[in-house]
TIKEPA-540841 format. One line per 5 residues: their letters; for each residue x, y, z of C-alpha. Coordinates in steps of 0.25 Angstrom, whole numbers, plus 5000, padded with zeros to 4 digits. Example, Ala and Ser with C-alpha at 12.3 -4.5 7.8 and 13.67 -1.06 7.14 Angstrom:
BEGIN
as) 5049 4982 5031 | 5055 4996 5029 $
END
This chain:
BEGIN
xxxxx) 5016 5234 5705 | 5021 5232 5690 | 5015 5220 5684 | 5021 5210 5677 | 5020 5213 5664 $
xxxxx) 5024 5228 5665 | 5036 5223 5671 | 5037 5214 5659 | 5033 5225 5650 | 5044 5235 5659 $
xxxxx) 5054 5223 5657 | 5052 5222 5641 | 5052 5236 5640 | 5066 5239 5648 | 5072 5226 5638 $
xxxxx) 5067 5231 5627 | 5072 5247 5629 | 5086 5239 5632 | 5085 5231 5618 | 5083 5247 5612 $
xxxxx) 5094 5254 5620 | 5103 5240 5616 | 5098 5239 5600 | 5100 5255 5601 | 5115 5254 5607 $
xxxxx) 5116 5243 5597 | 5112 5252 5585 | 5120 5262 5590 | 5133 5254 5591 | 5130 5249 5576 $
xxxxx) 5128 5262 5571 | 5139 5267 5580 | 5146 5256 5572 | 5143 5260 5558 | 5147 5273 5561 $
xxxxx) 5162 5268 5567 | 5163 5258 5555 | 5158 5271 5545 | 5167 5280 5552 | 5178 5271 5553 $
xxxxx) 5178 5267 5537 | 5178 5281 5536 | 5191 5283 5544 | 5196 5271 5536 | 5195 5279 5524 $
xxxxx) 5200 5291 5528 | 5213 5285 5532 | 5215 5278 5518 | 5212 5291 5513 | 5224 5297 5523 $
xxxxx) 5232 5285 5520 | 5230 5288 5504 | 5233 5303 5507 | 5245 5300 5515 | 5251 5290 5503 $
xxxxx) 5249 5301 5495 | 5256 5310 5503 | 5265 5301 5505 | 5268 5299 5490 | 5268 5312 5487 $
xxxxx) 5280 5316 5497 | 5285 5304 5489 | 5286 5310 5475 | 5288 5323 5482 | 5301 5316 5487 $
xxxxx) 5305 5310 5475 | 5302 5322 5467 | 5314 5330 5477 | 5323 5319 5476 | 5323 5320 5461 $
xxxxx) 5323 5335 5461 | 5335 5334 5472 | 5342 5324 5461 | 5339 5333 5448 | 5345 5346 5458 $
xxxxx) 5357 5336 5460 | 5360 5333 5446 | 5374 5336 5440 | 5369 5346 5430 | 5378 5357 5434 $
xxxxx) 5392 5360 5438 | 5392 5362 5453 | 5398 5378 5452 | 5387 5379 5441 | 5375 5375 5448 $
xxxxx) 5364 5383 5455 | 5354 5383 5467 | 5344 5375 5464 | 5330 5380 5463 | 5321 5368 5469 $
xxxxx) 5308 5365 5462 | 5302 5360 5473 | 5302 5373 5480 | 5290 5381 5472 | 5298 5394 5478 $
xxxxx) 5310 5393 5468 | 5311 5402 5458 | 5321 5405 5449 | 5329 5418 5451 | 5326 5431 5443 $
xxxxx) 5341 5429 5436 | 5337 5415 5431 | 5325 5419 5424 | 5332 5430 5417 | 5341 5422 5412 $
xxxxx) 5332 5411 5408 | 5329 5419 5398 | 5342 5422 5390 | 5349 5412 5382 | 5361 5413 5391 $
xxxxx) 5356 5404 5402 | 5366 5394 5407 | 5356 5381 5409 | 5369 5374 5415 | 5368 5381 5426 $
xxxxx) 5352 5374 5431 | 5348 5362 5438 | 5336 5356 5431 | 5328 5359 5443 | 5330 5373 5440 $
xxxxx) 5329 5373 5425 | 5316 5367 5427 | 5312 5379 5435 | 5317 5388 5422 | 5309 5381 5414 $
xxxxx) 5297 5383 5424 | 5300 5397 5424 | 5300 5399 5409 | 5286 5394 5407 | 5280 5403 5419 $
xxxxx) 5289 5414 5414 | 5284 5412 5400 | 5269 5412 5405 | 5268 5398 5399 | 5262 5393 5415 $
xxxxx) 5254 5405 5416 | 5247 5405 5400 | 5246 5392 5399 | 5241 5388 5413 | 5252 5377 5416 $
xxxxx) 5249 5373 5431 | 5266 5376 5435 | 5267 5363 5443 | 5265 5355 5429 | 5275 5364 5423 $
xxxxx) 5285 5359 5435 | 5281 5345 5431 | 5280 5347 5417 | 5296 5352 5418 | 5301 5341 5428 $
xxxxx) 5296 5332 5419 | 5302 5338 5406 | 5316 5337 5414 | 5314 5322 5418 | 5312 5321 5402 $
xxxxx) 5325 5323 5398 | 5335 5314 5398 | 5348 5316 5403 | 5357 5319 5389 | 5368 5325 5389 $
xxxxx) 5361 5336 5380 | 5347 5334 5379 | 5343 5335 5393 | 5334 5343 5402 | 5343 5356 5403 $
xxxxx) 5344 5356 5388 | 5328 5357 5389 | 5330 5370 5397 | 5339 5376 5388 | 5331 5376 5377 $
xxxxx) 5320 5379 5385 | 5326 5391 5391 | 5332 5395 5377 | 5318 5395 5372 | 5313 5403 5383 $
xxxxx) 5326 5414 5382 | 5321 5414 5368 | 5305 5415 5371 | 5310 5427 5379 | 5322 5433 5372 $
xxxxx) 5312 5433 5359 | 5300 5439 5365 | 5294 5425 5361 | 5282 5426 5368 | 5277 5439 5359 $
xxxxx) 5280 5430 5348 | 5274 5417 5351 | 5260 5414 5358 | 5260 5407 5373 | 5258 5394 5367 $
xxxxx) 5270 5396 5359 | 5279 5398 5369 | 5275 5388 5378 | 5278 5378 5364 | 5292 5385 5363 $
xxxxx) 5295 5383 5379 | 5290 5367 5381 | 5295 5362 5366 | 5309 5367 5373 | 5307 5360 5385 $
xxxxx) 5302 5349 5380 | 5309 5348 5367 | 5320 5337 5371 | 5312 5329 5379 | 5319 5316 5383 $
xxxxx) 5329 5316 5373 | 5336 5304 5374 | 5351 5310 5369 | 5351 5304 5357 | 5346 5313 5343 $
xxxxx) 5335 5308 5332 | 5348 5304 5324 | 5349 5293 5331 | 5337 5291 5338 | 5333 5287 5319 $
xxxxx) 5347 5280 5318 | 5345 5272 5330 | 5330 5268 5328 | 5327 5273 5341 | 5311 5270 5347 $
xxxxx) 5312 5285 5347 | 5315 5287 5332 | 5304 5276 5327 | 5293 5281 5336 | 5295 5294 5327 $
xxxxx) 5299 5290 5315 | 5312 5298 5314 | 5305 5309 5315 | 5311 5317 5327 | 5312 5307 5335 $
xxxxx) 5318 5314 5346 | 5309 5327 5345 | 5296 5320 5345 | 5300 5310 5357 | 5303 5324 5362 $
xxxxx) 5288 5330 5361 | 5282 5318 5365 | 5290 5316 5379 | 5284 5329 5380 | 5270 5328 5379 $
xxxxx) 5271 5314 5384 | 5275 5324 5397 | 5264 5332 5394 | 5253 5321 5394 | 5257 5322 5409 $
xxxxx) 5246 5328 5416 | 5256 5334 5426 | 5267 5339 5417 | 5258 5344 5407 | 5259 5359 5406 $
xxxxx) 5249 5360 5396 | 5239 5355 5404 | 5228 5366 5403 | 5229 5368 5388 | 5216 5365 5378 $
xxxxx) 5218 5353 5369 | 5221 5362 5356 | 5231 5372 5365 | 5238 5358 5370 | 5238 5353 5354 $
xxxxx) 5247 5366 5350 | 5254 5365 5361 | 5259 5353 5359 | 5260 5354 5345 | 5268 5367 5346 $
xxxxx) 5279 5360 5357 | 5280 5346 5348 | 5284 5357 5335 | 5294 5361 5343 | 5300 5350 5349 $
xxxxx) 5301 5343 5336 | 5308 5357 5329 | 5320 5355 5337 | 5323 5341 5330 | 5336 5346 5323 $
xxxxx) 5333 5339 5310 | 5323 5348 5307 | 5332 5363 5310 | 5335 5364 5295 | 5320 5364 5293 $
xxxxx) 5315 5374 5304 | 5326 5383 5303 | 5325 5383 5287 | 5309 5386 5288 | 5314 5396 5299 $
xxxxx) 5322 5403 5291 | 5310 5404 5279 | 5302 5411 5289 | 5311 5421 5300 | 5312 5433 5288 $
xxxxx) 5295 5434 5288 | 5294 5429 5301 | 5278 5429 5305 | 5275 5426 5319 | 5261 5426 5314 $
xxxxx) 5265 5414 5305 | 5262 5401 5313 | 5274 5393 5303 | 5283 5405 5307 | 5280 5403 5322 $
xxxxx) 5282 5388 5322 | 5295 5387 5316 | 5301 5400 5324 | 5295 5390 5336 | 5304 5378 5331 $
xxxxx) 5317 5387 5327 | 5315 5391 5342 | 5315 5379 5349 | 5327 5375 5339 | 5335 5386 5344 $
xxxxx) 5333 5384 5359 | 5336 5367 5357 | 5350 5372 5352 | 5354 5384 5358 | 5364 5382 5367 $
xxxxx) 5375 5389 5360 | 5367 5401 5360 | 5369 5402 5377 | 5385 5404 5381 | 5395 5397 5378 $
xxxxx) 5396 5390 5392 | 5381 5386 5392 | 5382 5382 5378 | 5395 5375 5378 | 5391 5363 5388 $
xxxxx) 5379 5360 5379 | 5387 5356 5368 | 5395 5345 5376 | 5381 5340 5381 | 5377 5339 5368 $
xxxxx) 5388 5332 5362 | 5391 5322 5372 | 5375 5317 5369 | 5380 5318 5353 | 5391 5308 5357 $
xxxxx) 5383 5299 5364 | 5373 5297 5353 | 5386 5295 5344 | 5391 5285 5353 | 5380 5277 5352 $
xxxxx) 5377 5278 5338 | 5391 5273 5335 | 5389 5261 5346 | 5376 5258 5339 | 5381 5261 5324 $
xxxxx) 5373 5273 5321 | 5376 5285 5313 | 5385 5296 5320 | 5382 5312 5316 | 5395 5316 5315 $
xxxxx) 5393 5330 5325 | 5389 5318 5336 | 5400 5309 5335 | 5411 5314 5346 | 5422 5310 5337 $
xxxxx) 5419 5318 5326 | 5411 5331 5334 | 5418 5344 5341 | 5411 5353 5349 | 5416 5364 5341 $
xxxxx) 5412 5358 5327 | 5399 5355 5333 | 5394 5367 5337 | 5400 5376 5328 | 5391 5370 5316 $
xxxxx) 5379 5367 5327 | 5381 5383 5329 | 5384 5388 5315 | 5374 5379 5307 | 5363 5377 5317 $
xxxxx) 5362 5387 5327 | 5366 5400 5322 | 5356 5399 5308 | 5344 5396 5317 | 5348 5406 5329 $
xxxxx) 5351 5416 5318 | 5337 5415 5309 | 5329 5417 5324 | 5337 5429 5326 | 5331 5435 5314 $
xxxxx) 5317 5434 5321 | 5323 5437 5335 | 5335 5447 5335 | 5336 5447 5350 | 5343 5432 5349 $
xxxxx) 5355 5438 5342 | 5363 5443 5353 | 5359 5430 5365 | 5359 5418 5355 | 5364 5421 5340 $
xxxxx) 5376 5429 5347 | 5380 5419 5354 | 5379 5408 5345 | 5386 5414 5335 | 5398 5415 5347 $
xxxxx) 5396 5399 5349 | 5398 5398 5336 | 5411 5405 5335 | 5415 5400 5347 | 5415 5384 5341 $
xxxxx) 5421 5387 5328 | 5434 5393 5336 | 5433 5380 5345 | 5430 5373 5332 | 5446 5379 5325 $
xxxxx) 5451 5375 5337 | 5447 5362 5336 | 5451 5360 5323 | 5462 5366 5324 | 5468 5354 5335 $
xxxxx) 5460 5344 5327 | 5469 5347 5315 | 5482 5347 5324 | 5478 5335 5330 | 5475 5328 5317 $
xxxxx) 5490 5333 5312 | 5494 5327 5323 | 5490 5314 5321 | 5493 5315 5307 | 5507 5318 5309 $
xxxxx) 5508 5307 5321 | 5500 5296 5309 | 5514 5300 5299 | 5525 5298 5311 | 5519 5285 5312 $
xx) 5518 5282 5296 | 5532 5287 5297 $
END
């Protein structure tokens, strides 16, 4: 028989193997514990993370849906006569592409702007710079040329004149020339890609008013530059102010030196096409275009600035039904700025003020004295403009001064008229 103490010894034994399997079930639901609570903070994470993910997500279909509604409401805007207007080409969709036809014609002074949506002309504009090899030799990312053009178009204000679709035109009239001249065997890469963004950027919100009165007026504008080109230098710097824009900046992968030229190629330009200065660039022009030396860096910049001179005024080198409709743009912002000169007693340029201008006088001293000079001295270094600019200038130009006689003509008539009818009345 078991004596006493074993059983004692037996009893202690079983409690103390029951305080282990306890103290163990107890360290197990612990570290059991630790391991719910670690896991769990860990889930608690995650589903931030998710949530954050799904804001995000959320956001971005946002903008995704903002940037459609103000796509749809630029595609709705009333740029166009409805019997004039074309299929749109959606930007959203990376399929769209512009015809065969449309490219052809892109390149030739002929080309009816009227006829675009800006969607669409922002898709020439893209096409111009991939077709020029700008994207591909100067290693654009084509996602920041998008941006880089939607924001160029969001820059221009809404003028009667100095808007967005003037933009393309000089655009796409620099790049009929780059083409029509064989530009590209003339001028290095860099060169071109100056000549094209100086166009597009060149009138960069104008606010519809000219230097002459931005210096009579005292504007911030004319202060902050001292007079100086008030207009064109507010111009370059809206530009680069785009620029600085890490997603709108096209010259992104560009070393600091190839940047400095750049930019100091495109700010020449944009300042050139202040029209106080034509005498000057078009007299130096002129000194240089008979021993013209495309090895002759002065040479090359002022053929550069006489270029982008030509294209910021060429619409009456495009037909008459393209050209036409610019001229009413152009002085229905003329008598805006009169109107408000005369309401704030400023002076009054007489070919702005609508009770002293004709469309007829108007163009034919623009044409005669302005346009065909300048057109007609680059023809002596590019022959091939003759027939598809100088042509057709000289055509405008005949056309206003037989709309100018007629004009005159019932001006006269009408001024015997009221002479005859001011005697009755004396009588």
């Amino acid at each position: 028989m078991p004596t006493l103490s074993s059983d004692k010894e037996e009893l202690f034994q079983n409690v103390l193997t029951r305080a282990a399997e306890q103290f163990s079930k107890a360290f197990k639901i612990n570290k059991l514990k630790t391991e719910v609570t670690n896991r769990l903070t860990m889930l608690e994470k995650r589903v931030e993370l998710e949530g954050m993910k799904v804001m995000e997500i959320e956001k971005c279909r946002n903008d995704i849906k903002k940037l459609r509604e103000e796509i749809a409401s630029r595609n709705n805007s009333n740029f166009l006569d409805d019997n004039k207007k074309r299929s749109p080409c959606i930007p959203s969709d990376p399929k769209c592409h512009l015809s065969k036809e449309t490219m052809d014609a892109l390149t030739l002074p002929t080309f009816d702007a009227w006829q675009w949506e800006p969607n669409e002309m922002l898709s020439c504009l893209e096409h111009m710079y991939h077709d020029l090899g700008l994207v591909r030799d100067f290693n654009i990312n084509p996602i920041t040329l998008k941006r880089w053009l939607l924001c160029i178009h969001d820059n221009y204000r809404n003028n009667p004149y100095h808007n967005f679709r003037h933009c393309f035109c000089v655009t796409q009239m620099m790049y009929s020339m780059i083409c029509l001249c064989s530009l590209q065997e003339k001028f290095t890469q860099m060169e071109i890609l100056a000549l094209m963004t100086a166009a597009v950027c060149h009138d960069l919100d104008h606010p519809g008013f000219n230097n002459m009165y931005q210096i009579n007026a005292r504007t911030e504008m004319a202060l902050r530059y001292n007079d100086i080109s008030p207009l064109e230098n507010h111009h370059c710097a809206v530009a680069f102010q785009i620029f600085s824009q890490p997603d709108c900046n096209i010259f992104f992968n560009f070393d600091p030196e190839a940047f400095k030229q750049i930019r100091q190629e495109t700010i020449t330009l944009i300042l050139a096409t202040d029209m106080a200065r034509h005498s000057e660039i078009l007299k130096t022009f002129k000194q240089k275009v008979d021993n013209f030396d495309y090895t002759n860096k002065e040479h090359v910049a002022c053929l550069k600035m006489v270029l982008i001179k030509c294209c910021d005024i060429s619409n009456e080198v495009r037909p008459m039904e393209v050209a036409e409709p610019w001229v009413d743009c152009l002085l229905e912002e003329y008598f805006m700025q009169s109107d408000r000169e005369k309401a704030e007693g400023l002076p009054v340029a007489p070919f702005m003020d609508r009770e002293k201008v004709t469309k007829s006088t108007a163009q034919t001293g623009f044409i005669k004295f302005v346009l065909l000079p300048m057109f007609e001295t680059v023809m002596k270094l590019f022959p091939q403009i003759e027939e598809v600019m100088v042509k057709p200038l000289r055509e405008s130009r005949d056309r206003y001064e037989e709309l100018k006689q007629t004009d005159d003509a019932v001006n006269e008539v009408q001024k015997k008229k009221s002479e005859n009818l001011t005697m009755d009345g004396e009588k």
